[in-house]
N, C-alpha and C positions, 0 to 999 in steps of 0.2 A: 396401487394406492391413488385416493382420490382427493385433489383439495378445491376450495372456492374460489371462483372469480368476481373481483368487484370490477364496480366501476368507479367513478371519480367521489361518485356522491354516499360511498360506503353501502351502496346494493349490490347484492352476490345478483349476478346475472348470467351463472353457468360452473363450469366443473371442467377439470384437465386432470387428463389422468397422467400420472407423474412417476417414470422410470423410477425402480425400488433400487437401482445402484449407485443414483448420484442423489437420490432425498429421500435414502431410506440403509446409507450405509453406516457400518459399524464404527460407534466412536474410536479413534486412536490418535488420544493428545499426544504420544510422543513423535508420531509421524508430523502432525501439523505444527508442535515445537519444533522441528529440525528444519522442514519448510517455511516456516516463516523468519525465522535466525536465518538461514541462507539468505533469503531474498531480502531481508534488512541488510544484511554484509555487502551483497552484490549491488546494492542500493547505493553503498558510502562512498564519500570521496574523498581521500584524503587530503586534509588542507593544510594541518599544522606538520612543519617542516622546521629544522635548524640547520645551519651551516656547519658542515664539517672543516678537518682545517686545510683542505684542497678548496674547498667552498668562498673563507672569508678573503677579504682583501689583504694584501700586504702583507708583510714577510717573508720578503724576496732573498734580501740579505741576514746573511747571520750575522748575529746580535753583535760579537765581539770572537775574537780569535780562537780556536778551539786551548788551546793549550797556553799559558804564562800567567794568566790575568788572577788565579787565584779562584773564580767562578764558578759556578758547574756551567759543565758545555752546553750549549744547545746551538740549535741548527736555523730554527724559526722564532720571531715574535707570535706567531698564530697558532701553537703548539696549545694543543688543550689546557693545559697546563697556567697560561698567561693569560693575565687580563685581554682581554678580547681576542681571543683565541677563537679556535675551532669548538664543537659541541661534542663531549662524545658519548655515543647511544642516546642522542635524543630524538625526539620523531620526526620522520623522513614522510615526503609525500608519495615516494616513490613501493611504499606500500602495500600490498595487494590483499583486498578484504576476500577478495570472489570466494564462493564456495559451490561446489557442484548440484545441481540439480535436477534428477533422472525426472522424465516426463509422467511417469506411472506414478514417482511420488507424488508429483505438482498437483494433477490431475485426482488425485487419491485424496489429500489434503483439501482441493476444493472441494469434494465430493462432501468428507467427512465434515465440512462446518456449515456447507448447505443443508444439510442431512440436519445437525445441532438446531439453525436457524427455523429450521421447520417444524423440527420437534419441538421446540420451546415457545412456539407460537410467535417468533418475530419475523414471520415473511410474509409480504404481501403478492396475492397474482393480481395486477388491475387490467381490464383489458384494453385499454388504449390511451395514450396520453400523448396528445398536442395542444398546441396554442397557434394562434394566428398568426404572432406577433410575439416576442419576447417582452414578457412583463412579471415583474419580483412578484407583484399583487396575484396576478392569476398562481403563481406555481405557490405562494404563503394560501390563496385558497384550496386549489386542489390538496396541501398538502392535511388542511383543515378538513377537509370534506371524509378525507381518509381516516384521521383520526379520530373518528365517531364509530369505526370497525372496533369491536369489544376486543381489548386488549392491547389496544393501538394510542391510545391517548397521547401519550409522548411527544407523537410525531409531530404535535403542533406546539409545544412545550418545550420541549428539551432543547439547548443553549447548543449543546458539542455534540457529533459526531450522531445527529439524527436517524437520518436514513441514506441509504447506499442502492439508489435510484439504477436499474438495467433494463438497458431498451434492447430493443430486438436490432436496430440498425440506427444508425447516426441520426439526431434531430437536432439543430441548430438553434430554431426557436425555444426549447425543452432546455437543451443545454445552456443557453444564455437567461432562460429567465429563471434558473436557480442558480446561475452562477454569483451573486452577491447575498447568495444564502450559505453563510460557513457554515451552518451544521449538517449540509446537504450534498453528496458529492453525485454525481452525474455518471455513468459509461455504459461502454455495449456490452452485454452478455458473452458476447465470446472473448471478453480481457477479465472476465472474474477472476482474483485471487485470493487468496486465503488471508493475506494481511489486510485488504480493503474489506472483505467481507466479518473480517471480526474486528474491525476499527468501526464499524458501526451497528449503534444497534438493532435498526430494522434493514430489512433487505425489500425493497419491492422489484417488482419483474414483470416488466413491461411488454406485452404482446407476449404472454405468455406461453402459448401455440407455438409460435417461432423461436422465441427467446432459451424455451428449453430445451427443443430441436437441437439449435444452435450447440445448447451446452453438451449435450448428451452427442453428437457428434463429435465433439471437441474432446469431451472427455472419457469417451470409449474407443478410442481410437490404438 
């Protein structure tokens, strides 16, 4: 299978032909539901915590004598039970969200949303993209330039979660002049995953020669 190459100014200036197993594989939303639930769990950190009653301060001493007083016994002031006591069963930070996740799935799951993103017409191949210099203006232009591609308009419109920009290898200037553009998020081709790439709604793929290389190594392996 074969798709178009632009360049900045929205002219197709070539074609890459494009492995049929990572953008051109079969849908299966419950694979990429399980992959993406995983990698949000393995994301979290637990913050919210209570003291239990080994936890709070104080209640060294028992209250009052065990036996004469008339009372019911107890042992501790910090007994759950007591104003300012222990917590019991409330959330610990000590937690553990992780959830496993096999390399065939990961690699399965990016395949199958790349695969979506292409079919639906939301991915771009441009074939190079630098700046001199890091500047917000040049990366709000190129991103304008793009959005003249039929079916692309968005890209220079939409507020959240734009486009999901992958370069073939690290660019500093690239990276810093869309870094104060929040609807735009930045990284290399070989850290695609399935939760970034469906967190936005275009995909462009930079040096797309290499960039797919990259993936297609990565994820036939």
């Amino acid at each position: 299978m074969k798709a178009s190459i632009y360049n900045t100014s929205a002219k197709e200036v070539g074609e890459i032909e494009l492995p049929e197993g990572i953008f051109d594989a079969k849908r299966n939303d419950a694979l990429v539901h399980q992959v993406v639930l995983a990698m949000q769990a393995n994301a979290r950190t637990p913050v919210a915590h209570t003291k239990g009653r080994g936890e709070v301060r104080g209640g060294g001493k028992k209250p009052w004598k065990q036996k004469g007083t008339g009372r019911a016994r107890h042992g501790s002031i910090r007994s759950p039970i007591w104003r300012g006591g222990g917590t019991t069963h409330g959330p610990v930070k000590e937690r553990d969200f992780s959830q496993k996740i096999n390399k065939k799935m990961r690699a399965k799951a990016v395949a199958t949303v790349l695969s979506e993103k292409l079919r639906k017409g939301k991915m771009i191949f441009v074939d190079s993209l630098s700046f001199k210099a890091p500047k917000t203006k040049d990366a709000k232009a190129t991103l304008g330039g793009l959005a003249k591609i039929a079916g692309f308009a968005e890209l220079a419109t939409r507020r959240n979660n734009a486009a999901l920009i992958l370069l073939s290898k690290h660019d500093v200037a690239v990276v810093k002049s869309f870094r104060n553009m929040k609807n735009v998020m930045v990284d290399e081709a070989r850290n695609a995953n399935p939760v970034d790439l469906l967190t936005y709604r275009y995909i462009l793929v930079v040096d797309p020669k290499v960039s797919v290389k990259t993936l297609t190594e990565r994820l036939e392996k």
